[in-house]
KEKE-903854 format. One record per residue (C-alpha): residue number from 1; residue in three letters; chain; x, y, z. Coordinates in steps of 0.1 Angstrom, whole numbers, plus 5000, padded with zeros to 4 digits. Layout:
# residues N
R     n   res   chain     c1     c2     c3
R   NUM   ala       A      X      Y      Z
...
//
This chain:
# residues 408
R     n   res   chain     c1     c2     c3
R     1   unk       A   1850   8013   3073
R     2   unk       A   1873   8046   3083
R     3   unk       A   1861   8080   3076
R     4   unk       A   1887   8082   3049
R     5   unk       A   1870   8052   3030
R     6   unk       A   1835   8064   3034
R     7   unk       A   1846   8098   3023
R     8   unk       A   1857   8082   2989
R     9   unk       A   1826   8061   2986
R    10   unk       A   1805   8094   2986
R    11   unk       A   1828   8109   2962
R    12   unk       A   1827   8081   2935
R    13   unk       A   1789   8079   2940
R    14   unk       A   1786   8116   2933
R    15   unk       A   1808   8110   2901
R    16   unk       A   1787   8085   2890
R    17   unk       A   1752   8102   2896
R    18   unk       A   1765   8135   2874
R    19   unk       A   1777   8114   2845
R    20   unk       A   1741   8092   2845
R    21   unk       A   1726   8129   2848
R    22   unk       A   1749   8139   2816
R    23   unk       A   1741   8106   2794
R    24   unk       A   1704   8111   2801
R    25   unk       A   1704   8148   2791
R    26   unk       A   1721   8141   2762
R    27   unk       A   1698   8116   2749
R    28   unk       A   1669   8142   2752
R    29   unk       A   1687   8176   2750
R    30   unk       A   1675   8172   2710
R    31   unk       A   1636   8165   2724
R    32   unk       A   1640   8194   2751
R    33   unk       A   1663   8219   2727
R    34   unk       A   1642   8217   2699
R    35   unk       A   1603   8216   2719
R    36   unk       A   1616   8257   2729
R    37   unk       A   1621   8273   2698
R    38   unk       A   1593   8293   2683
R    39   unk       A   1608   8284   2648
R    40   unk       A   1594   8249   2655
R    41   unk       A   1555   8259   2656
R    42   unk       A   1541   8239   2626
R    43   unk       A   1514   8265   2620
R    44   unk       A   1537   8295   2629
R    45   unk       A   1515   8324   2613
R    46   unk       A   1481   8307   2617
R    47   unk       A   1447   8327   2627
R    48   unk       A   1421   8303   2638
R    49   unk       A   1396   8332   2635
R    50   unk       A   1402   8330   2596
R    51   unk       A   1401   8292   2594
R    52   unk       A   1364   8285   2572
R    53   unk       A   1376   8248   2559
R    54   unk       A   1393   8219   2567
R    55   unk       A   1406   8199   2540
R    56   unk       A   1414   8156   2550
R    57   unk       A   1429   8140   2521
R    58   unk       A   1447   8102   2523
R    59   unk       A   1450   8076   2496
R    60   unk       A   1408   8071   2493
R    61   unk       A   1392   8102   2509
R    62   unk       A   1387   8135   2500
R    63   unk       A   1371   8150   2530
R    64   unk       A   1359   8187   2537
R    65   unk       A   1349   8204   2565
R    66   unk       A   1334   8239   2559
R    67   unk       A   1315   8268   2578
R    68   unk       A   1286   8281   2563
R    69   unk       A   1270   8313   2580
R    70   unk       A   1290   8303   2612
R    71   unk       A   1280   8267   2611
R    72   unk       A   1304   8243   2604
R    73   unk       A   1292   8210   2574
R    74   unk       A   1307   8180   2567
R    75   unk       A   1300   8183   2528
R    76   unk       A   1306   8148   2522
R    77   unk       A   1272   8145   2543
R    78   unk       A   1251   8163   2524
R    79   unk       A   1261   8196   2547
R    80   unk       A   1249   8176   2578
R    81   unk       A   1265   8197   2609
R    82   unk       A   1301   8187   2621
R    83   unk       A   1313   8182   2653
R    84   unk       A   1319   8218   2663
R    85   unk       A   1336   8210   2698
R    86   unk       A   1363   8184   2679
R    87   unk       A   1374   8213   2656
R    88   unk       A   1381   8240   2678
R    89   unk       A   1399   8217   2700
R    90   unk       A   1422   8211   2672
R    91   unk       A   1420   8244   2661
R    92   unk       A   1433   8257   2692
R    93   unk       A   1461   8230   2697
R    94   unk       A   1473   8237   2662
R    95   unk       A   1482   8270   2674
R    96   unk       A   1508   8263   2697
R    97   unk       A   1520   8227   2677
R    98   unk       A   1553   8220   2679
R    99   unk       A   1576   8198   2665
R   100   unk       A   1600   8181   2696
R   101   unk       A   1621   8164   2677
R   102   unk       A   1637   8166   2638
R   103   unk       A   1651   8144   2617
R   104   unk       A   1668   8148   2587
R   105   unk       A   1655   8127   2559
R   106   unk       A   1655   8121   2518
R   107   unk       A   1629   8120   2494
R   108   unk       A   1635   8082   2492
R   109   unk       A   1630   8079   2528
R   110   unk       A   1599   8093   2534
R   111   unk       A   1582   8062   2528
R   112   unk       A   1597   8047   2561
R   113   unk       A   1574   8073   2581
R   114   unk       A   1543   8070   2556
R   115   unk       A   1549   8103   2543
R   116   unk       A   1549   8106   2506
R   117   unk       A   1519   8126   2491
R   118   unk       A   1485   8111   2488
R   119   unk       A   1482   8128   2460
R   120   unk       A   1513   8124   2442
R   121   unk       A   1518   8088   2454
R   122   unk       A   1481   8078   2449
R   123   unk       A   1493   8037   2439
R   124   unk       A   1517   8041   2473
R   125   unk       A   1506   8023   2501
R   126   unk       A   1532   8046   2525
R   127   unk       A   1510   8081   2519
R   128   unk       A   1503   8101   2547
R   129   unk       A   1473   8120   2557
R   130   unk       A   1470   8156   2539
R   131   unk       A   1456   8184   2564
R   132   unk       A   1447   8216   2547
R   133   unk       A   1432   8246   2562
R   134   unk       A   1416   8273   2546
R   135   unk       A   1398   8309   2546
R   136   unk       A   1367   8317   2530
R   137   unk       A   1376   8325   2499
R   138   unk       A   1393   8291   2496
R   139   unk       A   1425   8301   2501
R   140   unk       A   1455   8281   2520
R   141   unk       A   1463   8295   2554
R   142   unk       A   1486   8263   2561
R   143   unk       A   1491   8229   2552
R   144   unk       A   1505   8197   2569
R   145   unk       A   1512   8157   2560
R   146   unk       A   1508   8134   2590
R   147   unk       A   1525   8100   2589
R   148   unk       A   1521   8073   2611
R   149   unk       A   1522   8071   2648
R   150   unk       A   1552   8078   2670
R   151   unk       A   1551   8047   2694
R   152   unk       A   1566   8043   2731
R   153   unk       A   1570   8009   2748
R   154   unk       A   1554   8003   2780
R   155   unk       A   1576   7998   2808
R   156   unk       A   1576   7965   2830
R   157   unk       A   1566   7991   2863
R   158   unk       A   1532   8000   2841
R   159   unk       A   1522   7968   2840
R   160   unk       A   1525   7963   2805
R   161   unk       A   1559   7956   2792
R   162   unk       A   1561   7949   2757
R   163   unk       A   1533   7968   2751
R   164   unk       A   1532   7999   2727
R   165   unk       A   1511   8026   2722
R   166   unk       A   1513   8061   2705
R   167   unk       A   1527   8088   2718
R   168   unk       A   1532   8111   2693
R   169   unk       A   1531   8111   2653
R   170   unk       A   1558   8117   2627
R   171   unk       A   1547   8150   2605
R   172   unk       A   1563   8168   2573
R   173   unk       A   1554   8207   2565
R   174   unk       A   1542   8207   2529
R   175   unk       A   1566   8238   2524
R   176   unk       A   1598   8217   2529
R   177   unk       A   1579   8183   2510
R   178   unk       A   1597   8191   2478
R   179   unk       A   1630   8195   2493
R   180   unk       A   1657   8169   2485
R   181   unk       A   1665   8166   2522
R   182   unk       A   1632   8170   2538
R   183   unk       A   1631   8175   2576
R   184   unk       A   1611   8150   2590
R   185   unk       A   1593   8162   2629
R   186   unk       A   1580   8144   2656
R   187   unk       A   1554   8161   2675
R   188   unk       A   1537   8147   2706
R   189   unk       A   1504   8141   2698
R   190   unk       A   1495   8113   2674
R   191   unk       A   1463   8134   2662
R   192   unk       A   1441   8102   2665
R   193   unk       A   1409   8127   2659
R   194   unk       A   1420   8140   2621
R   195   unk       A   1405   8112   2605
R   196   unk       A   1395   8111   2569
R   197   unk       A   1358   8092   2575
R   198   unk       A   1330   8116   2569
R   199   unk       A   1311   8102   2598
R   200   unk       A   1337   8107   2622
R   201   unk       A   1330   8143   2624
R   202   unk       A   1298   8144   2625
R   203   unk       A   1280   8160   2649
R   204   unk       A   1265   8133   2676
R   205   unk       A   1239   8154   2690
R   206   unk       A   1206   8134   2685
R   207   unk       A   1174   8125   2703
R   208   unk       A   1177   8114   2742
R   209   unk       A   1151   8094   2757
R   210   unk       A   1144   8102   2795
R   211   unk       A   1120   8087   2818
R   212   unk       A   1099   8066   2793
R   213   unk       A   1062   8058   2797
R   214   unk       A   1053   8038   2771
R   215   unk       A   1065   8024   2738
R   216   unk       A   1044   8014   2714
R   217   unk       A   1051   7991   2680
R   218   unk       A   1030   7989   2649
R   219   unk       A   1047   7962   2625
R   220   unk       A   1040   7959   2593
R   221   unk       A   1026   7924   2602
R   222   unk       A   0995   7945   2627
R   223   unk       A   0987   7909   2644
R   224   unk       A   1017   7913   2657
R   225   unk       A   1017   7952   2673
R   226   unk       A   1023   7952   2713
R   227   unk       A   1021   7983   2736
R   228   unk       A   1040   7985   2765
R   229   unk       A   1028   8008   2800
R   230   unk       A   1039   8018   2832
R   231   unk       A   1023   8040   2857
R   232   unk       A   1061   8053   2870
R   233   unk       A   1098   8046   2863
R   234   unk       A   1101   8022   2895
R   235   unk       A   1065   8006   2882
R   236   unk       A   1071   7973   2859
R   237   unk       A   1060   7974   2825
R   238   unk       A   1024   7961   2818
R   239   unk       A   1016   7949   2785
R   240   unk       A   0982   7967   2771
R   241   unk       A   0953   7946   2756
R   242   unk       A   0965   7911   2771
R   243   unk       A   0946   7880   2765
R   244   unk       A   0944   7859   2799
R   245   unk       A   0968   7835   2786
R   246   unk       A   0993   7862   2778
R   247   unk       A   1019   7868   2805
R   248   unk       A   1044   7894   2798
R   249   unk       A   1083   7879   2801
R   250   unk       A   1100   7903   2826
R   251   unk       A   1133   7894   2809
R   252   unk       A   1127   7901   2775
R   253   unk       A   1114   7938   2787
R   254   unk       A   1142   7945   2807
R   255   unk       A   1163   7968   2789
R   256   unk       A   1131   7989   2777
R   257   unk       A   1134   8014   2804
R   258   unk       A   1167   8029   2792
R   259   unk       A   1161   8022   2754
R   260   unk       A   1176   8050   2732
R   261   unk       A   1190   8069   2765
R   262   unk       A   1223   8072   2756
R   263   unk       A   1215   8068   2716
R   264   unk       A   1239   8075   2689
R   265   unk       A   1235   8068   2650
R   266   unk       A   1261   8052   2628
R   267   unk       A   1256   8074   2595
R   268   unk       A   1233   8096   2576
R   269   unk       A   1219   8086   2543
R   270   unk       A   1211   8102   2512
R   271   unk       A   1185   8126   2518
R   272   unk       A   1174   8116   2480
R   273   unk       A   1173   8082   2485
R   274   unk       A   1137   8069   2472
R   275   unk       A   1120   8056   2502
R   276   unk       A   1113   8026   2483
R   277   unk       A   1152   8017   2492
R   278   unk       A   1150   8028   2524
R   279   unk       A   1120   8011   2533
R   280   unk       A   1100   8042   2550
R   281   unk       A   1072   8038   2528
R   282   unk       A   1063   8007   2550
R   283   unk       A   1084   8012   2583
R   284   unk       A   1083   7995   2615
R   285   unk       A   1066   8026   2637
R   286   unk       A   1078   8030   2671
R   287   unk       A   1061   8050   2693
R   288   unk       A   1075   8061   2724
R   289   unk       A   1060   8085   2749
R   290   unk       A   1080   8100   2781
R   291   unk       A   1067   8116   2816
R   292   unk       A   1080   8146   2807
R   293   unk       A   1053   8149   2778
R   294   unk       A   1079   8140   2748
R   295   unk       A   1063   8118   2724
R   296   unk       A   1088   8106   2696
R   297   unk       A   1080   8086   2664
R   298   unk       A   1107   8063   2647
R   299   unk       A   1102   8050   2613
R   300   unk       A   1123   8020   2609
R   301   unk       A   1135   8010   2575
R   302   unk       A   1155   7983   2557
R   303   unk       A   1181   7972   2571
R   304   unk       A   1217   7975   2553
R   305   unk       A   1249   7961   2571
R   306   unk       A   1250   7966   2603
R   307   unk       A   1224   7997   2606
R   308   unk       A   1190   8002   2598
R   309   unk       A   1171   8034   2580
R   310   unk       A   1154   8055   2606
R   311   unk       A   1133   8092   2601
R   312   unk       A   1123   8106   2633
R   313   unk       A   1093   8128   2641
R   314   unk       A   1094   8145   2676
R   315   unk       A   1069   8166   2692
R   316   unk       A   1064   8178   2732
R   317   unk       A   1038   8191   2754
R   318   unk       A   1050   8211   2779
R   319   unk       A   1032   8232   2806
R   320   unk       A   1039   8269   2802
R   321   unk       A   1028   8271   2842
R   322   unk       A   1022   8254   2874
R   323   unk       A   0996   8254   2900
R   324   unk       A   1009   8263   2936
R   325   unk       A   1001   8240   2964
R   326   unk       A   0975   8255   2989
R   327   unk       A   1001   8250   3020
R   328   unk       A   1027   8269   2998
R   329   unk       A   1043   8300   3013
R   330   unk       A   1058   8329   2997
R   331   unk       A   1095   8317   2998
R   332   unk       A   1085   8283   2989
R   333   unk       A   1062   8299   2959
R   334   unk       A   1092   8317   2945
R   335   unk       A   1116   8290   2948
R   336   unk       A   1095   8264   2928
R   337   unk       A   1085   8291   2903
R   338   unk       A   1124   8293   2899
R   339   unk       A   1126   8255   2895
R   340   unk       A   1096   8253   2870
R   341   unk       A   1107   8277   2846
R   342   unk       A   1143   8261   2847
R   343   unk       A   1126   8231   2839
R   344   unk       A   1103   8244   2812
R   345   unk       A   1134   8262   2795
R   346   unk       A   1156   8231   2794
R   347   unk       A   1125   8211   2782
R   348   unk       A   1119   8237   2751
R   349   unk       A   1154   8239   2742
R   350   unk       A   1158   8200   2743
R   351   unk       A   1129   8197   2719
R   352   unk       A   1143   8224   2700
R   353   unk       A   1177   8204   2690
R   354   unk       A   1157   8172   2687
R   355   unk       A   1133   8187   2656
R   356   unk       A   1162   8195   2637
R   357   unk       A   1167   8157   2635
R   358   unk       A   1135   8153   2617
R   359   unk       A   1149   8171   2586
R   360   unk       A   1176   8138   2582
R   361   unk       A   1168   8100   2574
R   362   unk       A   1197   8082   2600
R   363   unk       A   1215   8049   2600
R   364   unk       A   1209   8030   2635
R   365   unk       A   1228   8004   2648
R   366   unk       A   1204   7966   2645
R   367   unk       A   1220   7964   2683
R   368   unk       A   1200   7999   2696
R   369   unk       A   1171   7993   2675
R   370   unk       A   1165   7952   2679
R   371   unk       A   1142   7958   2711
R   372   unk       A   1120   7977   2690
R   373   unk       A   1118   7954   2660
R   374   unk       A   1105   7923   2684
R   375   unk       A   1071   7909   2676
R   376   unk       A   1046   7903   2701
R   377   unk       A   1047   7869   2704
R   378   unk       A   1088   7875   2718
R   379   unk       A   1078   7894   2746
R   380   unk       A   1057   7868   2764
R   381   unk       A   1065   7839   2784
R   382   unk       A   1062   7804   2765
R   383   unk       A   1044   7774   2777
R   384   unk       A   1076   7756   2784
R   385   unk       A   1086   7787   2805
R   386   unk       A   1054   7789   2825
R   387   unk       A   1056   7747   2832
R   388   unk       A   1094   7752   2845
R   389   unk       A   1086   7777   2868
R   390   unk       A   1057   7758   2883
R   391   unk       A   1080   7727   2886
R   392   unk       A   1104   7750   2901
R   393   unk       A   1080   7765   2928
R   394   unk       A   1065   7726   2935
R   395   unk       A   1102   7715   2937
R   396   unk       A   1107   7745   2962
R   397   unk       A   1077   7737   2984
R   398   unk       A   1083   7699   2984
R   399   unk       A   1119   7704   2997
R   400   unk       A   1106   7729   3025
R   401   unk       A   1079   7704   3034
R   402   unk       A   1111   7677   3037
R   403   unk       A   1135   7697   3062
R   404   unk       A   1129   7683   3099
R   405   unk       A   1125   7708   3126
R   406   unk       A   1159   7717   3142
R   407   unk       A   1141   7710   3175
R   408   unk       A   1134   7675   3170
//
């Protein structure tokens, strides 16, 4: 190949790179264009500061989110405290929402994007999701309908072609709903957290079990009440008040040491429920004492679908001081003064969020509460299980007994 020839290779190659950079601009110059302009901020004129409620409406939910002497309630749970971290995240993106892309549309069109009013359109299976926020006085600050999901296609170099997920979510400002020729947006965020379930914004702080000691069941059959011990965390559990043919099943205890840590609730009920429905005038009583000197009571109710009613009573000893080791020296006395009263303050402040459980009655998974709800009688080994591991430990020695010496 000549110089000449190679020169003219370069040149078409160039030619061809700047009119694959044009087509690809132009397909996304709308997506870029539009993403700039301030005129395409949904909430243009919003002040979070003002924002008291937040109004979820779709075709079978009403939901409203209020805050009440700086507090924010989800009233549809009898003012049980929403998930405060959840809303100002919103809150704050909503600020700077924008829509990237706009399509013009028609009011017989909007169905295609599940955008007709869930309101207007209640017999429509095409409605949208209503967002409404508003001051304290009850007033509309803004207003938005969210359709469905904007999805992208995998590509074959993820690993997933074929595959779709969302990527942003097709949106209609309320202003321009009445329009004859709506303008449809796409924004890029397919606001997977504005649901319209009550318990979806509740707040999931609840009790945390740490470092348990003991647990201890009272049934409301009492022949069947078990307490379970252990002198440490590394220690095995021990099973109090065990005949001599009891044997505790090591199995069936092993996920007691991290029951509850990482506990969540499903729900809350009714506060007004009669506890004849819920069952807490004859719970299941759980008992269930830490190292740090928490000691927390569950009352386990009925059971209804897949949860059970639980009320919760939680109460702490903890030492207001320590005793300094006689070897201790001045530095070493100051530093673990530090370290106690860190400890004592996260202590009191832990059991000060767990008591405000105890004004609620909670609905709890059958999964997280099943190892507490286990009679006696299903935490010990069996007879059957007893004569298979002594015909497994004969079997052992017998074939040990059988191998010939190497040396021989």
């Amino acid at each position: 190949m000549n110089r000449k020839q190679l020169f003219s290779l370069v040149i078409v190659g160039l030619i061809a790179g700047a009119v694959g950079f044009f087509v690809y601009n132009r397909g996304t110059s709308s997506w870029k264009t539009e993403s700039a302009g301030e005129s395409n901020k949904l909430f243009p004129e919003l002040d979070v500061n003002a924002v008291a409620q937040m109004e979820i409406i779709d075709s079978s939910t009403n939901l409203t989110l209020l805050s009440t002497g700086g507090v924010w309630q989800v009233q549809q749970r009898y003012g049980y405290p929403a998930d405060y971290a959840k809303i100002r995240k919103f809150l704050i993106s909503a600020m700077e929402m924008k829509g990237v892309q706009s399509i013009p549309a028609s009011q017989s069109s909007l169905y295609r994007f599940n955008l007709l009013s869930p309101i207007a359109d209640t017999n429509s299976t095409n409605t949208g999701t209503l967002l409404v926020l508003k001051n304290d006085d009850s007033e509309e600050l803004s207003s938005l309908l969210l359709g469905k999901e904007h999805m992208r296609e995998a590509s074959a170099n993820q690993g997933a072609a074929g595959r779709q997920w969302p990527n942003g979510r097709y949106v209609l400002k309320t202003a321009d709903g009445a329009n004859a020729n709506p303008v449809v947006w796409v924004i890029n965020d397919p606001l997977s957290q504005i649901e319209s379930s009550p318990a979806d914004w509740l707040s999931k702080d609840f009790i945390e079990l740490e470092k348990i000691a003991s647990i201890s069941i009272t049934p409301t059959n009492a022949a069947e009440a078990w307490t379970l011990v252990r002198d440490s965390e590394s220690d095995p559990w021990k099973l109090e008040n065990s005949a001599e043919d009891e044997e505790l099943d090591s199995n069936s205890t092993r996920r007691y040491g991290n029951l509850l840590s990482y506990s969540d609730f499903a729900d809350v009920a009714n506060p007004e429920l009669n506890p004849e429905v819920t069952g807490l005038d004859e719970p299941v009583k759980a008992v269930i004492s830490t190292f740090d000197g928490f000691t927390y009571t569950l009352n386990i109710g009925n059971k209804t679908n897949a949860n059970r009613y639980v009320a919760l009573e939680v109460d702490a000893d903890i030492p207001e001081s320590r005793t300094p080791g006689a070897d201790e020296t001045e530095e070493e006395k100051i530093k673990r003064e530090k370290e106690f009263k860190e400890k004592v303050d996260n202590l009191k402040q832990k059991l000060a969020n767990e008591e405000k459980c105890e004004d609620w009655v909670y609905l709890v998974s059958n999964y997280t509460l099943e190892p507490l709800l286990k009679a006696r009688s299903e935490l010990l080994k069996t007879k059957e299980e007893d004569a298979a591991e002594a015909a497994g430990t004969s079997q052992t020695n017998r074939t040990a007994l059988d191998i010939p010496n190497a040396a021989e």
